[in-house]
C-alpha positions in Angstrom: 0.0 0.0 0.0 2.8 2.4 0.5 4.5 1.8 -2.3 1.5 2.4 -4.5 0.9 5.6 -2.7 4.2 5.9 -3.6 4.1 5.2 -7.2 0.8 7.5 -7.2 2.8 10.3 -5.9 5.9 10.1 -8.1 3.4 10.2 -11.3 1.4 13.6 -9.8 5.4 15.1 -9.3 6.7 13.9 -13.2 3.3 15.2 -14.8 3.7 19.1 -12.7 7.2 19.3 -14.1 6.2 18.3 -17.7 3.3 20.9 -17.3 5.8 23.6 -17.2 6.3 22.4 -20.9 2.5 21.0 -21.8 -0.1 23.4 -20.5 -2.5 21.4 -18.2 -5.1 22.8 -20.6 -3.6 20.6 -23.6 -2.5 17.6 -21.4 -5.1 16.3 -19.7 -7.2 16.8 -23.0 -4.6 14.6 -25.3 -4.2 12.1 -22.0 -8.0 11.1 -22.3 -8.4 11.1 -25.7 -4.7 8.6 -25.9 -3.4 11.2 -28.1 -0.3 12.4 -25.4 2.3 11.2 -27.9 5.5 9.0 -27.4 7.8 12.3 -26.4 5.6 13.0 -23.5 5.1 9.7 -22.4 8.4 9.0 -22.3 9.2 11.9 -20.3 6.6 11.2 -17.9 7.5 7.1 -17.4 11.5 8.2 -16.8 10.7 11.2 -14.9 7.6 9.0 -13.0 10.3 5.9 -12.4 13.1 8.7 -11.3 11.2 10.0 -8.9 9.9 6.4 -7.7 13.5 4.9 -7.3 14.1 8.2 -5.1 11.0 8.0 -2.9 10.9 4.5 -2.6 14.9 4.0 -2.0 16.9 6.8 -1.9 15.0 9.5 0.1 17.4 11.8 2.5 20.6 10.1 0.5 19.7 11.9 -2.4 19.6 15.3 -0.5 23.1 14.3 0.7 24.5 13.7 -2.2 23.2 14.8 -5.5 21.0 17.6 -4.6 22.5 21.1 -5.0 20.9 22.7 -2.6 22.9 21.8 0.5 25.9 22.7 -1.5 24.8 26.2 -2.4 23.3 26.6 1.9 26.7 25.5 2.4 28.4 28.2 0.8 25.7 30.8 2.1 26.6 29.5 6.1 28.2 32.8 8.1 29.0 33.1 11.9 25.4 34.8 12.0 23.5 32.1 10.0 21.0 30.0 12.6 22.1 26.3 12.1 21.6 23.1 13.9 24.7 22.0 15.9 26.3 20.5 18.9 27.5 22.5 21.8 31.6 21.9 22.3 31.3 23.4 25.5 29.5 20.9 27.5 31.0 17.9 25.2 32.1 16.2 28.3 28.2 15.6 29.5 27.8 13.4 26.2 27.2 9.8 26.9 28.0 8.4 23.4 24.8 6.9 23.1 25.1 7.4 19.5 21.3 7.7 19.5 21.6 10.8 17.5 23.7 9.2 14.6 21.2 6.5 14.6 18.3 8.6 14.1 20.3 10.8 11.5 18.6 10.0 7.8 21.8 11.1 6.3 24.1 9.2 8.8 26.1 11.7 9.8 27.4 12.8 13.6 26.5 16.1 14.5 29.5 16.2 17.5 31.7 16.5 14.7 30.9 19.8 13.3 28.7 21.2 11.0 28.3 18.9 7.5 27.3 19.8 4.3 25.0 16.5 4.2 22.9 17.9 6.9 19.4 18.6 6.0 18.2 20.3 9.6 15.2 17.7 10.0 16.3 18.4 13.9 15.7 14.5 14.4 19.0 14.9 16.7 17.5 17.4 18.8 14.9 15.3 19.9 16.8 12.4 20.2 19.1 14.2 22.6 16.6 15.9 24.6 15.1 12.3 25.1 18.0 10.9 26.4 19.5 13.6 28.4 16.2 14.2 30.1 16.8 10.4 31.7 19.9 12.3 33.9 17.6 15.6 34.1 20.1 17.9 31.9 19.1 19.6 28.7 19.9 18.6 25.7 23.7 19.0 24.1 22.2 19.8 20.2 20.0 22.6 19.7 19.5 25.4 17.8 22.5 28.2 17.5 23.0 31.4 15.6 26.4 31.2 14.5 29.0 28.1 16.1 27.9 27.5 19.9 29.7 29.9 22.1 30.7 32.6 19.4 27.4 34.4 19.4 26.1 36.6 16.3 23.7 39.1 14.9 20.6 38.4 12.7 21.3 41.6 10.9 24.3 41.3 8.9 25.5 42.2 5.9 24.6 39.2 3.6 21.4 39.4 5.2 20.7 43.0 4.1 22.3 41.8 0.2 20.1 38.7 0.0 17.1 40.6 1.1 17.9 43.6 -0.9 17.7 41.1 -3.7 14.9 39.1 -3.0 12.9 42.1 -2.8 14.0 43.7 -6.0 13.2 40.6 -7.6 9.9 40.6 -6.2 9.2 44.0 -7.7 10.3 43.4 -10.8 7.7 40.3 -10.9 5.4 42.1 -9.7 6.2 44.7 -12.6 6.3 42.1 -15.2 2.7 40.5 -13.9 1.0 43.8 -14.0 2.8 45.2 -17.3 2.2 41.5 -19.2 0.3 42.5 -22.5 -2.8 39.8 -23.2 -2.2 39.7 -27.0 1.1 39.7 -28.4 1.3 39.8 -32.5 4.5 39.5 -34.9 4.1 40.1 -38.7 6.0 37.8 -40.8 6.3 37.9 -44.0 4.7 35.0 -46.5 7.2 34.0 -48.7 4.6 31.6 -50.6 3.5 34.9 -51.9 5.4 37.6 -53.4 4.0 41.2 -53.8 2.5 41.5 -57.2 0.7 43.8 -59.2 -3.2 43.4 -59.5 -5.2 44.9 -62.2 -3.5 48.6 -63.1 -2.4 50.2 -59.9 -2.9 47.7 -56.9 -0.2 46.2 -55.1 -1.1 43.3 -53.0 1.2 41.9 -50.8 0.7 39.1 -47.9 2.1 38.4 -44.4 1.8 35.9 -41.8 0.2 37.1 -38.3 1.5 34.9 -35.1 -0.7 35.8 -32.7 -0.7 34.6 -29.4 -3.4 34.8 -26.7 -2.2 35.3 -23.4 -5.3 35.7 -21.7 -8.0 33.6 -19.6 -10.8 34.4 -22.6 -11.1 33.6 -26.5 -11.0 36.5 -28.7 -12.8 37.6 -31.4 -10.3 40.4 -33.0 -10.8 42.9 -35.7 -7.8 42.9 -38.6 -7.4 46.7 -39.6 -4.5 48.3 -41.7 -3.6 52.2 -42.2 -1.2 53.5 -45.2 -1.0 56.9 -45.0 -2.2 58.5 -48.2 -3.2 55.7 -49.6 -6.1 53.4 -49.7 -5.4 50.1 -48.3 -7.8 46.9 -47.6 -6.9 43.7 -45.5 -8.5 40.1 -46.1 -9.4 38.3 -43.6 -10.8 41.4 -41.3 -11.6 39.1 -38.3 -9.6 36.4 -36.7 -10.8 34.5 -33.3 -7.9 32.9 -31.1 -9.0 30.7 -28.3 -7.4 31.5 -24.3 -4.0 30.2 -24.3 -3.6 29.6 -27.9 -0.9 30.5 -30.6 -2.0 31.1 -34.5 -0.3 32.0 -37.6 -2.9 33.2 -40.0 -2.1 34.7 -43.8 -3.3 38.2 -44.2 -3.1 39.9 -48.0 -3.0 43.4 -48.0 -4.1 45.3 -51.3 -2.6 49.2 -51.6 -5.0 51.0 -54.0 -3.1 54.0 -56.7 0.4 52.9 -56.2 0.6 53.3 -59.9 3.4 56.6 -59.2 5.3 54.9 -56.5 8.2 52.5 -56.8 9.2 53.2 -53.3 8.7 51.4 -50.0 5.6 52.3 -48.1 4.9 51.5 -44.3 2.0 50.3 -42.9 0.6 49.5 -39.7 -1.4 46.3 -39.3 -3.4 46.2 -36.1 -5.7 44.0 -33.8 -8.8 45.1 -31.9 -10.8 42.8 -29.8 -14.5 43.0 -29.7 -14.8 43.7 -26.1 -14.0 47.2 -25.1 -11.5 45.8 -22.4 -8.7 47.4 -24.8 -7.2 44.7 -25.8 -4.9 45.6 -29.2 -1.9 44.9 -30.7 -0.2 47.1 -33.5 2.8 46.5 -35.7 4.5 48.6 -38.3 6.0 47.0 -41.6 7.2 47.1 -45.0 4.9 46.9 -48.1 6.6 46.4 -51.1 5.6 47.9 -54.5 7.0 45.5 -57.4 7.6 46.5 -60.7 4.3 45.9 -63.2 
């Protein structure tokens, strides 16, 4: 039974990190149709067994070893930082039960010094208060800011640095969440179809919209174009793009009386949704005017 909750688990933890690449929204609609595909399944059966092996077998080893983290904590450790450790000064009171390496998940002996393998779970703590409780003393690991005995401040300098940082990072999500546009269009050009002439003094030529829908609701989006001094039309004139999806649609747009001009001409191609939320997207490009 633990083992299947297990294996349950380990699935639910491969499928949220492939969702960072799949939407949710597209996922679990290709999973129950059987339409996920052999790249994702694959990913989620070795990311699904990964995970399983580590659970099941590995656990706190695989903190102690491959895992990063204690690594970078590690390097991060000052006299100020507030660590788990064993007090040197009352070392002579120890027993040498050894009932605090036993309960260690990493196997490591806290009376040694600080280690890079631990991962504070304070099981030590406990176990030492247990047993030094028997001969009414408290217990010889605890909690310390800095090494037991040489004290330290809470406010420091890499304190102030890293929390400088973390709250300019903050802002600046904050500043990218609020500033994040709902629609974002590019205009590419459609080399399938070169800019031609039609009948005596129309230009036509055609581009590719990508248009991506950031938002929580479809839109229904008017396609408008401007040319200054010049009379310009755009086919299609209305696109609709679904929450969360990404389009590339062919646009042809004809330039009326061009007949005088060999030159480049700019024009801006825009979208407009139909709800006055003001939702729009605007880009300016080239329109080319071949020979006829």
């Amino acid at each position: 039974m633990a083992y299947a909750g297990t294996v349950g688990v380990s699935v639910l933890v491969a499928a949220n990190l492939i969702w960072y690449f799949v939407s949710p929204y597209e996922f679990f609609p290709k999973l129950f149709a059987g339409d996920l595909g052999p790249v994702i399944w694959g990913f989620w059966i070795v990311l699904a067994t990964i995970f399983f092996l580590n659970f099941a077998f590995v656990r706190h080893r695989f903190c102690a070893t491959v895992c990063p983290y204690a690594k970078l904590q590690s390097v991060l450790y000052d006299s100020g930082t507030l660590l788990i450790a064993f007090d040197p000064r009352r070392k002579n009171e120890c027993i040498n039960c050894m009932a605090c390496v036993r309960t260690c998940p990493v196997g490591i002996d806290v009376r040694k010094g600080l280690n890079s393998a631990c991962i504070n779970c304070a099981e030590c703590i406990d176990k030492c208060a247990n047993m030094m409780a028997r001969k009414g003393r408290k217990t010889l690991i605890g909690y310390f800011i800095g090494l037991p005995g040489e004290g330290g401040r809470m406010l420091r300098q890499s304190v102030v640095l890293i929390g400088a940082l973390g709250l300019a990072s903050l802002v600046f999500l904050l500043y990218l969440s609020f500033s994040r546009t709902l629609l974002d269009m590019t205009v590419l050009p459609n080399y399938d179809f070169w800019p031609r002439i039609s009948g005596r003094d129309n230009a036509v030529n055609s581009y590719f919209l990508a248009i991506e829908n950031r938002g929580r609701h479809d839109l229904d989006l008017a396609v408008k174009v401007f040319a200054e001094g010049n009379g310009v039309d755009i086919v299609p004139k209305t696109v609709s793009v679904k929450a969360g999806e990404y389009r590339r649609i062919p646009v042809y747009v004809s330039l009326r009386n061009v007949a005088a001009r060999r030159e480049g001409i700019t024009i801006e191609i825009s979208l407009v949704a139909a709800r006055a939320d003001g939702i729009e997207a605007t880009q300016r490009v080239h329109f080319l005017v071949p020979e006829g």
